[in-house]
ROZA-487783 format. One record per residue (C-alpha): residue number from 1; residue in three letters; chain; x, y, z. Coordinates in pm, 1 decimal, padded with zeros to 6 digits. Each point is the difference from the previous one (the first is absolute). Layout:
REM ROZA-487783
REC  nr rest kette       c1       c2       c3
REC NUM  ALA     A        X        Y        Z
...
This chain:
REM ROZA-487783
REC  nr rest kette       c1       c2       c3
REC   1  UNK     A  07872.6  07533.5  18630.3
REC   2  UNK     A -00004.3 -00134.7 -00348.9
REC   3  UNK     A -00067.9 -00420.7  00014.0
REC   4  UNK     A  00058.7  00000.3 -00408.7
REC   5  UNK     A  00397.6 -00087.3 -00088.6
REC   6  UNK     A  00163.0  00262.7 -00118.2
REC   7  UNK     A  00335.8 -00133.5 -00046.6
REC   8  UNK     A  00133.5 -00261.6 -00291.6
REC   9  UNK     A  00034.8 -00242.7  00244.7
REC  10  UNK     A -00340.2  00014.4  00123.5
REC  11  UNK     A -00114.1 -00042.6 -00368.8
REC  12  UNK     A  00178.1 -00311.4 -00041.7
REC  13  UNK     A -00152.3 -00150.8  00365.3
REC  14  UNK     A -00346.7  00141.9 -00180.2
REC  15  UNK     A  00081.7 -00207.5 -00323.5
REC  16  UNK     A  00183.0 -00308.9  00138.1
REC  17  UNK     A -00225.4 -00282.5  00150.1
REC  18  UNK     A  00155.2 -00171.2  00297.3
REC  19  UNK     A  00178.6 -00361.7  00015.9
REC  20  UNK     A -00042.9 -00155.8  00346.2
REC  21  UNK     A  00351.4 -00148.1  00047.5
REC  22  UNK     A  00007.1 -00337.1  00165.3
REC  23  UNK     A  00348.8 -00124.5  00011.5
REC  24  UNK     A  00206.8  00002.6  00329.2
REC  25  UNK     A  00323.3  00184.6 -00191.2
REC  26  UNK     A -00084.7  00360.3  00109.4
REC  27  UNK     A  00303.3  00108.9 -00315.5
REC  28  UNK     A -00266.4  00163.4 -00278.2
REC  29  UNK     A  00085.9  00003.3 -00332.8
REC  30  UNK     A  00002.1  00368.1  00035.1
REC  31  UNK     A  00303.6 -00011.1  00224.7
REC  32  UNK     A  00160.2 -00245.4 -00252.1
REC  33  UNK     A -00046.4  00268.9 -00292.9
REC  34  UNK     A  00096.4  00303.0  00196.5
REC  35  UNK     A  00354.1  00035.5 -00195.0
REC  36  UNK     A -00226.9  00015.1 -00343.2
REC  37  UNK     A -00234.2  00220.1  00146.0
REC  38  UNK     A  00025.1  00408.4  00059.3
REC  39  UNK     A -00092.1  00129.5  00339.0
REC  40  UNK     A -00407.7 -00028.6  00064.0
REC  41  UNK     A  00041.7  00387.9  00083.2
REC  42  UNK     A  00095.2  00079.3 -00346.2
REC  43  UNK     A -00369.0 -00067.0 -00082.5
REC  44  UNK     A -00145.6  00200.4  00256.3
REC  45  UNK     A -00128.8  00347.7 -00086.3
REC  46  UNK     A  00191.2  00242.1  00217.2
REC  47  UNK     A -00316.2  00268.9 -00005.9
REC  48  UNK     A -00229.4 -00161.5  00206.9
REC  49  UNK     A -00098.2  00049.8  00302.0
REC  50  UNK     A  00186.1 -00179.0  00265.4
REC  51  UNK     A -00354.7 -00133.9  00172.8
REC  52  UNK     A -00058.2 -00185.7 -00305.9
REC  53  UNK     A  00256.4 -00252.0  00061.3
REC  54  UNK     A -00113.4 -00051.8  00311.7
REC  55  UNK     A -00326.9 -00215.0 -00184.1
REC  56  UNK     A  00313.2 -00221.2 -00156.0
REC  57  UNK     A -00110.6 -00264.1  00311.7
REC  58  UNK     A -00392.2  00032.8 -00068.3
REC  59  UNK     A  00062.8 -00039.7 -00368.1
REC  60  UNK     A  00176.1 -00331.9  00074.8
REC  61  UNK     A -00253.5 -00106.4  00243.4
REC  62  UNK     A  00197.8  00064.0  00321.6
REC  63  UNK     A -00130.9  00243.0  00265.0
REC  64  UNK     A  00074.3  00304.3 -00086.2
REC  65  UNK     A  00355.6  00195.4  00123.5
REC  66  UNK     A  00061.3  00376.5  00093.6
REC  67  UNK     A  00291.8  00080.0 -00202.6
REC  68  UNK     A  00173.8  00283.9  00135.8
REC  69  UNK     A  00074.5  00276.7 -00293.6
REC  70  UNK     A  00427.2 -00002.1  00139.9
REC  71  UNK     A -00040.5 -00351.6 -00162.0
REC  72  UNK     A -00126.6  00119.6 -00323.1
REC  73  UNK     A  00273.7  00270.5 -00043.3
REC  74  UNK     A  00269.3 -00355.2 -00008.8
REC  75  UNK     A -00189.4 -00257.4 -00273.0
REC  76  UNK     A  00287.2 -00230.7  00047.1
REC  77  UNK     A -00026.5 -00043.7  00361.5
REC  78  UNK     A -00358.0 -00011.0 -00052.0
REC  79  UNK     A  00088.7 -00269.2 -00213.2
REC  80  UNK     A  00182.6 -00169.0  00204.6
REC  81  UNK     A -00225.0  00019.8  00314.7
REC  82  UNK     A -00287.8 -00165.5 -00222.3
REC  83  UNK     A  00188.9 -00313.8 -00087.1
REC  84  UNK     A  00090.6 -00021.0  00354.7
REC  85  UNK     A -00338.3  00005.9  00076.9
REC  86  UNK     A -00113.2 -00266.0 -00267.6
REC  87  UNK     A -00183.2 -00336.7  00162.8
REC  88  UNK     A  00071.0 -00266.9 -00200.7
REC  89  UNK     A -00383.6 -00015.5 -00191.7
REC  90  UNK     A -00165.6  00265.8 -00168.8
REC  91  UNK     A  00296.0  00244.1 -00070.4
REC  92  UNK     A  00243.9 -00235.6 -00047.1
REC  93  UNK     A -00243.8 -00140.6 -00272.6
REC  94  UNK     A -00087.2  00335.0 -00130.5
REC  95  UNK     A  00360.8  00083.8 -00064.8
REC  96  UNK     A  00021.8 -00329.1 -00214.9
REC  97  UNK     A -00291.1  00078.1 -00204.7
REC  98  UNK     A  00168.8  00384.4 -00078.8
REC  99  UNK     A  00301.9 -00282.1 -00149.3
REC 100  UNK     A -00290.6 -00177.3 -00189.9
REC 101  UNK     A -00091.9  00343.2 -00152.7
REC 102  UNK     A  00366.7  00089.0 -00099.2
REC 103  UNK     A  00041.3 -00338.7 -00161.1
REC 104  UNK     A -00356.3  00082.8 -00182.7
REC 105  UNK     A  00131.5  00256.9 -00145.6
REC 106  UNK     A  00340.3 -00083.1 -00049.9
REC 107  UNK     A -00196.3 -00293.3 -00231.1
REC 108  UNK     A -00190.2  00264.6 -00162.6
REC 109  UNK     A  00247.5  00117.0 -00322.1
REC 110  UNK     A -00023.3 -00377.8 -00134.6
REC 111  UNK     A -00408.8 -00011.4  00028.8
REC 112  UNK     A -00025.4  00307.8 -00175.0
REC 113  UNK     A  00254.1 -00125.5 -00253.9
REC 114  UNK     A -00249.0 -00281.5 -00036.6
REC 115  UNK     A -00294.8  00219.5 -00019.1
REC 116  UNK     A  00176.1  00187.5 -00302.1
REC 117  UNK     A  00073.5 -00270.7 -00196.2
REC 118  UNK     A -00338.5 -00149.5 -00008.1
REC 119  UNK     A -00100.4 -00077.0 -00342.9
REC 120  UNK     A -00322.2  00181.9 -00006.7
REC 121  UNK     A  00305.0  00280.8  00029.3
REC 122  UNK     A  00157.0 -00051.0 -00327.7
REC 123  UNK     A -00204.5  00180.0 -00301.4
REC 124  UNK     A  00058.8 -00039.7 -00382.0
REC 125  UNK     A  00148.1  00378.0 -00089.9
REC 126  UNK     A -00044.8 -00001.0 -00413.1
REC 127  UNK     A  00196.4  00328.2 -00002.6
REC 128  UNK     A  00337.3 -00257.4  00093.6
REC 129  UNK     A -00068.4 -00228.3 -00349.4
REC 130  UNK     A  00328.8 -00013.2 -00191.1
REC 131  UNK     A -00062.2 -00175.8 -00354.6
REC 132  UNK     A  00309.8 -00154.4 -00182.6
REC 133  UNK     A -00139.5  00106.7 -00345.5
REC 134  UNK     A -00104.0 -00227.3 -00289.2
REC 135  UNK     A  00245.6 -00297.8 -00116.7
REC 136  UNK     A -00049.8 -00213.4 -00266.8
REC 137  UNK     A -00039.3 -00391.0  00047.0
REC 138  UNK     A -00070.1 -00129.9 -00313.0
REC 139  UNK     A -00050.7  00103.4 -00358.3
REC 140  UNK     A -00243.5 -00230.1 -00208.3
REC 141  UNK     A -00013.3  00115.6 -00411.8
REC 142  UNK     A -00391.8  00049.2 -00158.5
REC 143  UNK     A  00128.3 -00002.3 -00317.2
REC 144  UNK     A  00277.0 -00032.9 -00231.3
REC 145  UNK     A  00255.4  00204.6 -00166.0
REC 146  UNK     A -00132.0  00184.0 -00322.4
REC 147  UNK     A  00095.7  00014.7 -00224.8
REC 148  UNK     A  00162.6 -00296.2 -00103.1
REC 149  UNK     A  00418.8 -00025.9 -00008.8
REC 150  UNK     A -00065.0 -00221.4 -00365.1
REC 151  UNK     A  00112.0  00216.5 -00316.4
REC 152  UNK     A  00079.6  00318.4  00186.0
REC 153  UNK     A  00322.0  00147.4 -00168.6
REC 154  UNK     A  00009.0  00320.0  00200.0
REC 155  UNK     A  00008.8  00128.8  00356.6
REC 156  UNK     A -00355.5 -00017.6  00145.8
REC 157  UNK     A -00174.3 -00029.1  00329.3
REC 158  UNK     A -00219.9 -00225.2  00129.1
REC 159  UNK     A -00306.9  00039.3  00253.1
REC 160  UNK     A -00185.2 -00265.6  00276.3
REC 161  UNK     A -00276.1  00042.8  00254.6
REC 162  UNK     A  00171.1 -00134.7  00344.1
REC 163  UNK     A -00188.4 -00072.9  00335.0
REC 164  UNK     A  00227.1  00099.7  00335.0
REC 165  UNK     A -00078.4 -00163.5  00270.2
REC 166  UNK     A  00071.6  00311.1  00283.9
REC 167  UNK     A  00030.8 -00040.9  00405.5
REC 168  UNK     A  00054.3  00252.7  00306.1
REC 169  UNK     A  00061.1 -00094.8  00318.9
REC 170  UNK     A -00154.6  00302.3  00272.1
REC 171  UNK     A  00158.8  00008.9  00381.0
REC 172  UNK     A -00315.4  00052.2  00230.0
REC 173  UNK     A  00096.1  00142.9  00334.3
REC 174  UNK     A -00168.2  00041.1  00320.4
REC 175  UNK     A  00048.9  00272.0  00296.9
REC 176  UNK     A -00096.2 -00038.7  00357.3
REC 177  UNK     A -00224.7  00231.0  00127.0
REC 178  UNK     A  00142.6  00055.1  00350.3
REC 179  UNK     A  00370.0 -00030.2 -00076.8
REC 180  UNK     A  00058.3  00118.8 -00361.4
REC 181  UNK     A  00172.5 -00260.2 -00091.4
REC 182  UNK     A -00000.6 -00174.3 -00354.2
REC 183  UNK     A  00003.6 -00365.2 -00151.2
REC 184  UNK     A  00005.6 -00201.1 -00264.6
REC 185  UNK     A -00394.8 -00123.5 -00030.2
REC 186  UNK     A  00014.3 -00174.9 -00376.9
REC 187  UNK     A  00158.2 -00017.8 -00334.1
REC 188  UNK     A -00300.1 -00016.8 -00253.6
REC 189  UNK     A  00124.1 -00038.5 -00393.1
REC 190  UNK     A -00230.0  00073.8 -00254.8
REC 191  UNK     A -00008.4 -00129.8 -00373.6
REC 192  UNK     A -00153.1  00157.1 -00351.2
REC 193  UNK     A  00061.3 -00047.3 -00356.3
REC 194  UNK     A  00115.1  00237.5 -00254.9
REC 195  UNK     A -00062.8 -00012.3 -00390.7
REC 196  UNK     A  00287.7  00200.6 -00237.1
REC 197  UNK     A  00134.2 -00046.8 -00321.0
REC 198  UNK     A  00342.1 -00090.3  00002.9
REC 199  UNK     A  00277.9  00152.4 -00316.2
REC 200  UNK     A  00268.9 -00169.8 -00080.8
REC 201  UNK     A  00278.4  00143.8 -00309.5
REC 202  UNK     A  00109.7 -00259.0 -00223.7
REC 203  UNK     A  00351.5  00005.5 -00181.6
REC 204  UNK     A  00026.5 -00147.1 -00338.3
REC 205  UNK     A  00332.9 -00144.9 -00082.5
REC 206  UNK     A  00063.7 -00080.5 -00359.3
REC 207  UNK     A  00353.0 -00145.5 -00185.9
REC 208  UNK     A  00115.6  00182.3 -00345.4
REC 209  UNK     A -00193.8 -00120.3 -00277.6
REC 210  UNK     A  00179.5 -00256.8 -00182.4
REC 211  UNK     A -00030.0 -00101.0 -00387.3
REC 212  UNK     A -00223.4 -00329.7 -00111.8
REC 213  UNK     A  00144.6 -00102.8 -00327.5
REC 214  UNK     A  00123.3  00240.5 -00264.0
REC 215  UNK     A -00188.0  00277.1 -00205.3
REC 216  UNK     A -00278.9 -00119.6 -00247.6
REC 217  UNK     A -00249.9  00122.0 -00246.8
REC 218  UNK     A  00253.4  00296.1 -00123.4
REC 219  UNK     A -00059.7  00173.8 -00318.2
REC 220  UNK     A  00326.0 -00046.8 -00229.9
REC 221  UNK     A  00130.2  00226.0 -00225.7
REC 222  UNK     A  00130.9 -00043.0 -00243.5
REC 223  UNK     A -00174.4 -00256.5 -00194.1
REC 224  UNK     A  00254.3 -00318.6 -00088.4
REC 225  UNK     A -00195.5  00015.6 -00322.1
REC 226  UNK     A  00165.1  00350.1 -00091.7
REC 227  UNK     A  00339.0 -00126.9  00038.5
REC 228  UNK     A  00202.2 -00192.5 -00241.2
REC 229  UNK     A -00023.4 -00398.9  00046.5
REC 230  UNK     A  00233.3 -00137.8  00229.7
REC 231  UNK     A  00139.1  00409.5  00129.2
REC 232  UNK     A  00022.9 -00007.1  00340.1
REC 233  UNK     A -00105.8  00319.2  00220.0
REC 234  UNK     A -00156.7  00151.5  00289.7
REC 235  UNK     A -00380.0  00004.8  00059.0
REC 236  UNK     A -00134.8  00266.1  00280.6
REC 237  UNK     A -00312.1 -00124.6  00185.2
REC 238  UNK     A -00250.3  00239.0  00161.3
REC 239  UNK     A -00275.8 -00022.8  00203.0
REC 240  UNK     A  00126.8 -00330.5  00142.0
REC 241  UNK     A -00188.0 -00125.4  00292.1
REC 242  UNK     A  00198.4 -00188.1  00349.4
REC 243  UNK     A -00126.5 -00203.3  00280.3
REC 244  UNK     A  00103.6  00087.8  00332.7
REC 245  UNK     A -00059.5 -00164.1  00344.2
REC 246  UNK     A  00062.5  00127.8  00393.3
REC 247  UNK     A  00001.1 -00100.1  00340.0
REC 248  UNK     A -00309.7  00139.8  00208.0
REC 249  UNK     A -00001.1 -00060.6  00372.0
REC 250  UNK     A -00126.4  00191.7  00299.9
REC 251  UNK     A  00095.6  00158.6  00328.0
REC 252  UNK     A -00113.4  00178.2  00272.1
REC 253  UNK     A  00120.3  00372.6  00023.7
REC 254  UNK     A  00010.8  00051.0  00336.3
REC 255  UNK     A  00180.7 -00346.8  00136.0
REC 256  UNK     A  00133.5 -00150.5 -00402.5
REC 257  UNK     A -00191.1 -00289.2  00145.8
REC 258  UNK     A -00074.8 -00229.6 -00291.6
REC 259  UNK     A -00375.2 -00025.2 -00113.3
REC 260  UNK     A -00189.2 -00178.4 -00270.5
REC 261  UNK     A  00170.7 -00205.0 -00262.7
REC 262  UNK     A  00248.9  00087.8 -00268.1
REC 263  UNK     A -00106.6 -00032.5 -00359.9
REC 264  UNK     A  00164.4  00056.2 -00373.6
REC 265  UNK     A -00092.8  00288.5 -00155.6
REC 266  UNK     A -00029.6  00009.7 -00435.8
REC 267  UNK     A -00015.3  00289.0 -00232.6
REC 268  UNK     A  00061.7  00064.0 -00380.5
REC 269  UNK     A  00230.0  00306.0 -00124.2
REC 270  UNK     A -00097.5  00107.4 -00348.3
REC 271  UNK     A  00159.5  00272.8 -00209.3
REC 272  UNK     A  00330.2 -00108.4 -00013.8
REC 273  UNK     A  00278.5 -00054.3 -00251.3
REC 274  UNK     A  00237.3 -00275.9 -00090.2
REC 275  UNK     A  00246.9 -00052.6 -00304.3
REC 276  UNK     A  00082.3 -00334.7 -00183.0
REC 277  UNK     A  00221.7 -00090.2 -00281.6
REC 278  UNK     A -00236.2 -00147.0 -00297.6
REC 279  UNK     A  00075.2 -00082.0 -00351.7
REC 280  UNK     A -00127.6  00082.6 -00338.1
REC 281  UNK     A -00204.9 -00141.9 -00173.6
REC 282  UNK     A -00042.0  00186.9 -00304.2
REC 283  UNK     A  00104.9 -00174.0 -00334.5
REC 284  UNK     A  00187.4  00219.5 -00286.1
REC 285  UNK     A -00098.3 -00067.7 -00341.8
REC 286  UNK     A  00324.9 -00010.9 -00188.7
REC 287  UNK     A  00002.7  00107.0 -00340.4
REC 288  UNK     A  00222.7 -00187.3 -00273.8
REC 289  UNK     A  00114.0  00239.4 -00293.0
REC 290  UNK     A -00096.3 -00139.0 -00349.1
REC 291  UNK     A  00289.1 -00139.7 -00171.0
């Protein structure tokens, strides 16, 4: 006959170290727990032989009991027959320490949770980055606008070198290794500067020109000298010359945001004509007949 346990239970009584119970209550916690407990023969391997389970006793340190195979063929009055036959020391005690094991592993889901969410766990994964893209922060001008608003009389543009201040702010993530899980691990922002030349159109904005004075230095025909003293008539002038003068001020095109300072503009207009009335100034000789 086989000595070697070759049911579940006999694996347990192989894997189980014994308690010595010393109190006078013979109640076990076993028999407390028996309502959340299944049947000890739903452990038991129904294939084997029915001599093994005869070494139950010699496995527990008792003597050793002939278990007749009828008794096999009925696990629960097997059952039955070896709580009856309990004392109130070494199997009583055994049966607590099965409860030990099933509270063991009842604990064992949160360990493990523990275990998983070690730190050494949780690895930087670089493929997870998420960048927000560039911003800009600040804007700080190298040099100034050319060229300069002063005198300009038509639509121009003008050019500066600007330094832009640029930041991005990258998500770093980390994944545990056991669980798959992600996290958050660090926001990291990174700074740089950038050089460009900045464009900007400028409007010119200019009132009607307006006459300064009359028309001067015209050339008068005809002569007062060529008409008869004291005649009045009309003189024609030509190539005259006029002052004129303007309004000049600036905006920008985009926004017709004001910029630089308004200023009077001058010019002379030559070529043109004029008439006044003039008299002569010719002197007629009379003559007196002889008498």
């Amino acid at each position: 006959m086989n000595s070697a346990p070759t049911c579940a239970l006999g694996v347990m009584l192989a894997a189980a170290p014994l308690a010595i119970a010393t109190g006078a209550d013979s109640t076990t916690d076993y028999d407390r727990n028996a309502e959340n407990r299944g049947q000890l023969w739903d452990n038991v391997d129904l294939g084997r032989e029915a001599a093994s389970v005869g070494n139950l006793g010699a496995e527990m340190g008792t003597p050793a009991r002939s278990v007749d195979s009828t008794d096999v063929a009925d696990l629960s009055t097997m059952h039955e027959r070896l709580v009856a036959e309990k004392d109130d020391t070494e199997f009583g005690a055994f049966l607590d320490s099965l409860d030990d094991y099933d509270d063991s592993i009842a604990n064992l889901g949160p360990r493990i949770d523990t275990l998983e969410n070690m730190e050494y766990n949780w690895v930087e994964d670089p493929s997870l980055a998420q960048a927000s893209g560039g911003y800009v922060t600040g804007t700080s001008p190298i040099t100034g606008w050319t060229p300069s608003i002063n005198r300009q009389t038509s639509d121009f543009t003008q050019y500066r070198d600007l330094k832009i201040f640029v930041s991005e702010d990258t998500t770093h993530y980390e994944r545990n290794i056991a669980t798959k899980e992600t996290r958050i691990k660090e926001v990291s922002k990174d700074s740089w500067e950038v050089t460009k030349t900045e464009g900007r159109a400028i409007a010119v904005n200019t009132t009607p020109w307006t006459n300064n004075g009359g028309k001067y230095e015209c050339l008068w025909s005809p002569s007062p000298s060529t008409v008869q003293e004291g005649e009045s008539f009309t003189q024609d002038g030509t190539k005259c010359k006029q002052d004129q003068t303007r309004t000049v001020s600036y905006t920008l095109a985009s926004t017709g945001q004001s910029v630089g300072s308004a200023w009077t503009d001058n010019q002379t207009v030559t070529g043109l004509t004029d008439q006044r009335i003039a008299t002569g100034t010719k002197r007629v000789k009379k003559i007196v007949p002889p008498q």
